[in-house]
C-alpha positions as CSV (number, residue, x, y, z in Angstrom):
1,X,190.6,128.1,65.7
2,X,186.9,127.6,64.1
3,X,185.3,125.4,66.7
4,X,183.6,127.3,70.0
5,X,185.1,127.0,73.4
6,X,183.5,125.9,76.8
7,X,184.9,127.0,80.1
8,X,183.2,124.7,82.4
9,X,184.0,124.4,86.2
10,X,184.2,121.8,88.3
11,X,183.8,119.2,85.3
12,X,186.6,116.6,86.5
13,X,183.9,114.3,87.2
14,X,180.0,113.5,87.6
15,X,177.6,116.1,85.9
16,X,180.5,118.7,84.6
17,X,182.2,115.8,82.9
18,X,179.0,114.8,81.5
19,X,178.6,117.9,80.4
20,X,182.2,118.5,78.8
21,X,181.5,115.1,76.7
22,X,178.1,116.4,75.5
23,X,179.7,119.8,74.3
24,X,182.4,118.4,72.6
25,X,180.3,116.3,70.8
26,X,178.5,119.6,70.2
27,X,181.2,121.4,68.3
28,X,183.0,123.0,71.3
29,X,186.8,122.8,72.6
30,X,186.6,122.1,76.3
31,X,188.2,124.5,79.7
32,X,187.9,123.0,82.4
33,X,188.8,123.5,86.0
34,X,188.9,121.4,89.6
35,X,190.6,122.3,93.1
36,X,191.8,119.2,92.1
37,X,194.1,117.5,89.3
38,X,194.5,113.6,89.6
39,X,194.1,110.5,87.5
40,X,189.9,112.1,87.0
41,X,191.0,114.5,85.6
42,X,193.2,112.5,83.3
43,X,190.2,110.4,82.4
44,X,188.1,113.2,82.2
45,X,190.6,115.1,79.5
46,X,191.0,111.8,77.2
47,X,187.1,111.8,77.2
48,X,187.0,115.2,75.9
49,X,189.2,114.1,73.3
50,X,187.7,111.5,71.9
51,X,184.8,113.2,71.5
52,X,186.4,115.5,69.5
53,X,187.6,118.2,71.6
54,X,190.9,119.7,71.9
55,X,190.7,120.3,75.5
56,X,192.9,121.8,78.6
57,X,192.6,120.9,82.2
58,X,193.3,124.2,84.8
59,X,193.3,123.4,88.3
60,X,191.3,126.4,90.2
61,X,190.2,127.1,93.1
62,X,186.8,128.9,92.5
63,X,187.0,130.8,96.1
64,X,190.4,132.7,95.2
65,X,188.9,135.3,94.0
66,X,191.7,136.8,93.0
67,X,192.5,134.4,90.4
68,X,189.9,134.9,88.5
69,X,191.2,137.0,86.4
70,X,194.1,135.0,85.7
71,X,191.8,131.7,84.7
72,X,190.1,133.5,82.0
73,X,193.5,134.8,80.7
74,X,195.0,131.5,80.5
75,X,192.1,130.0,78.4
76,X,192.0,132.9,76.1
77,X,196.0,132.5,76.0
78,X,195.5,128.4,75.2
79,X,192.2,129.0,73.1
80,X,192.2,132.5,71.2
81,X,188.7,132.9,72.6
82,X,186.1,132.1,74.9
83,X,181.7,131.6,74.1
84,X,180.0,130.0,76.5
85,X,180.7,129.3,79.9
86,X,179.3,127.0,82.2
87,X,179.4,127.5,86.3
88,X,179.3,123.8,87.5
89,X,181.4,124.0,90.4
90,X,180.0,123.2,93.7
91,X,179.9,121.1,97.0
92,X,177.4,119.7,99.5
93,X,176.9,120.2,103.0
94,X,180.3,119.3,104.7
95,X,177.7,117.7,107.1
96,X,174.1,116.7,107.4
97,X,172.4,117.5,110.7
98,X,169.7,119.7,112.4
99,X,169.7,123.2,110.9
100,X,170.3,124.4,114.6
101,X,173.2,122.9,114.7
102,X,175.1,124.6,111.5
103,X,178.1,126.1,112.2
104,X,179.5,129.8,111.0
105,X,182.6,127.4,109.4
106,X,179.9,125.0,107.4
107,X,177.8,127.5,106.5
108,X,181.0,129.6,104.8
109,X,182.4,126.9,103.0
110,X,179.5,126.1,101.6
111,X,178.7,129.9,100.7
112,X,182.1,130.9,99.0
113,X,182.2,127.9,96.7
114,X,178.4,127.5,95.6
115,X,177.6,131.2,95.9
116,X,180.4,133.6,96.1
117,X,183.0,131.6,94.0
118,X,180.6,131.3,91.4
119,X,179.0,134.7,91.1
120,X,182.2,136.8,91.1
121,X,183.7,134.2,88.6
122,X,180.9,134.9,86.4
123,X,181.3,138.5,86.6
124,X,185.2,138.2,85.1
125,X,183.6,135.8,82.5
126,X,180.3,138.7,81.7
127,X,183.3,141.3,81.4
128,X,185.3,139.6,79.3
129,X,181.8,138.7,77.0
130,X,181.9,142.3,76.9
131,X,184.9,143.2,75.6
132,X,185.9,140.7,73.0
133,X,182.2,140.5,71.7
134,X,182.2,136.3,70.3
135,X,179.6,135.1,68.3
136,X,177.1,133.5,70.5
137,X,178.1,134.0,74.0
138,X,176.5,131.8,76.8
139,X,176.6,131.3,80.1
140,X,174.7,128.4,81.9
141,X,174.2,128.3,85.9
142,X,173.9,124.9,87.0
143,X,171.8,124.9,90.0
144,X,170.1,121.9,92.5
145,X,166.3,120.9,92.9
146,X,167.1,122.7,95.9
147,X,166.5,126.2,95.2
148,X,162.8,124.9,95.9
149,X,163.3,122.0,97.8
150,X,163.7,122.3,101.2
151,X,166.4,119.7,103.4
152,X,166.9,120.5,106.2
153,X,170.0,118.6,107.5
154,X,171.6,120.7,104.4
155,X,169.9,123.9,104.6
156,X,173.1,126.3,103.8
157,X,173.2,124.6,100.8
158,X,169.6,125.0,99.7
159,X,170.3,128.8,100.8
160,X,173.7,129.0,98.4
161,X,171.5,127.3,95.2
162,X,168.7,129.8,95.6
163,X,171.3,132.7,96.1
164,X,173.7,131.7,92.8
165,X,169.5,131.3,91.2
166,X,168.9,134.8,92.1
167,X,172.5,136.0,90.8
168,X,172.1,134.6,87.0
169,X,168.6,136.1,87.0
170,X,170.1,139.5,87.8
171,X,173.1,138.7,85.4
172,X,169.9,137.6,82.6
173,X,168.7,141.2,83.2
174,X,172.5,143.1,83.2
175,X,173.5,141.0,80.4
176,X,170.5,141.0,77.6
177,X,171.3,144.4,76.2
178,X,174.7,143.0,75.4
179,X,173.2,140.2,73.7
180,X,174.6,138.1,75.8
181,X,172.2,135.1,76.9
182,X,171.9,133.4,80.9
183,X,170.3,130.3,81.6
184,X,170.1,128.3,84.8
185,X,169.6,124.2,84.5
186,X,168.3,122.9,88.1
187,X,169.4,119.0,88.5
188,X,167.1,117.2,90.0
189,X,168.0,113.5,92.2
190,X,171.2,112.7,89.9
191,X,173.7,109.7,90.6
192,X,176.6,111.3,91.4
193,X,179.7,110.9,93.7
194,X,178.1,113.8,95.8
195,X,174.7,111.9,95.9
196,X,176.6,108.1,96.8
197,X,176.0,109.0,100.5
198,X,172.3,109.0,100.3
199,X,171.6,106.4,97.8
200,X,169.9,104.0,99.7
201,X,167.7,107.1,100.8
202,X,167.1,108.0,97.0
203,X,166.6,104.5,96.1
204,X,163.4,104.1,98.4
205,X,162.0,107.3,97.9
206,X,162.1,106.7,94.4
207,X,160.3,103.4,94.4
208,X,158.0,105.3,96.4
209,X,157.1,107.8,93.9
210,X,159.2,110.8,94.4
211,X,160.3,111.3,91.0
212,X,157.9,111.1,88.2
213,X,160.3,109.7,85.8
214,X,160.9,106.5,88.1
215,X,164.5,106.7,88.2
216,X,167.5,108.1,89.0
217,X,169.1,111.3,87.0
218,X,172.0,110.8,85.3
219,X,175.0,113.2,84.6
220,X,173.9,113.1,80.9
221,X,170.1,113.7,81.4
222,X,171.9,117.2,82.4
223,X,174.5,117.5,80.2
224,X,172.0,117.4,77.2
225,X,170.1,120.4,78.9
226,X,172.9,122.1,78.9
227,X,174.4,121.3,75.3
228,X,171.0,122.3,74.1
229,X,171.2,125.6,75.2
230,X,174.5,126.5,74.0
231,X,175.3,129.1,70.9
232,X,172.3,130.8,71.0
233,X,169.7,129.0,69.8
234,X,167.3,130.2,72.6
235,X,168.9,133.8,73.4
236,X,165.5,135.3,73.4
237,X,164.4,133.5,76.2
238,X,167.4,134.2,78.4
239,X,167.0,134.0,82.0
240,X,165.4,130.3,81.5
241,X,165.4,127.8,84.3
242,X,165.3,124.1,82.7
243,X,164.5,121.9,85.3
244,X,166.3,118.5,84.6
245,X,164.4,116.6,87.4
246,X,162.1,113.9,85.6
247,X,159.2,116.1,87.0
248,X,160.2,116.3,90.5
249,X,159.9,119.7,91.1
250,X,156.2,119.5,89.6
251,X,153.7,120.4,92.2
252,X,151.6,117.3,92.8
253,X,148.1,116.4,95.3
């Protein structure tokens, strides 16, 4: 197989599924993963297609550590090889409410998908980088605003983005004299199914002036981020955080 492949998590719908599209456009066969397979996914994997991908769908649960291992097998078994992998996977606070009031249950959830899931997936992905030695390999942490932004009827979640920041930073540093390049891409306010909830909330605060840009984000205002920094084009500058915000994260009087 000549084209690249993508193993991106959590890309059934909203910003990974933007992001599949933009990387098969991009040259790149498409992995991906959900806890859950349904008609989304369905829709998701004719999408890859058409835009010119062959593509797989693996249902994974990023918090079984354990399988880890087996999930990277499976797409090197399917594919033939693996060169850039994009950690997309994540969930919000289970609920809003005073910090006070967060729960050991909430807080864990939140913790082993956004955090632990993540970081000890990337780790099997880094090893394997290692050992077959492709091209161009990438790995791109999608992030939140919120490793900045303080909410505090989500705090845990704000705590797991900041935390998963902190890990591909480290994983920059482990990984450079490998030549093997880590970015992060920090969405900013972006329409998504996890971001439906609040909408009316965004929707005033955005007339209001919150965002720079005047509008909403959009899966594909991260997606192109992310495609842009794929294959190495910007290895020297790895450890990158692109903020895909429309300037809300700018500090402003």
């Amino acid at each position: 197989m000549t084209r690249s492949v993508a193993l991106i998590t959590g890309a059934r719908r909203g910003i990974g599924r933007a992001i599949g599209v933009a990387l098969a456009k991009a040259g790149y066969d498409i992995a991906f993963t959900d806890i859950v397979e349904d008609g989304a996914s369905e829709e998701a994997l004719k999408l890859f297609v058409a835009a010119g991908a062959t593509a797989r769908f693996f249902r994974h649960d990023v918090t079984a550590i354990d399988s880890h291992s087996g999930l990277v097998a499976n797409v090197l078994f399917a594919f033939g090889r693996l060169d850039l992998f994009v950690s997309n996977a994540g969930i919000g606070a289970p609920v809003r409410g005073d910090m006070l009031e967060i729960t050991p249950e909430s807080f864990d959830v939140v913790m082993s998908v956004n955090l632990r899931g993540a970081a000890f997936l990337s780790q099997e992905v880094a090893k394997t980088f290692i050992a077959r030695r492709p091209e161009r390999p990438t790995m791109i942490f999608v992030t939140s605003a919120s490793t900045e932004l303080v909410s505090i009827d989500r705090a845990q979640y704000c705590v797991s983005k900041i935390g998963l920041s902190m890990w591909a930073k480290a994983l920059a540093v482990r990984l450079a004299p490998q030549g093997i390049a880590v970015f992060e891409v920090r969405p900013g306010v972006i329409r998504t199914d996890m971001t439906a909830q609040v909408a009316a909330k965004y929707d005033a605060r955005i007339a209001d002036g919150l965002i720079p840009a005047g509008r909403w984000g959009e899966g594909e205002d991260v997606a192109s981020c992310v495609a842009a920094l794929a294959g190495g084009p910007f290895a020297y500058a790895t450890g990158t955080v692109i903020n895909a915000d429309g300037g809300l994260l700018i500090p402003r009087l």
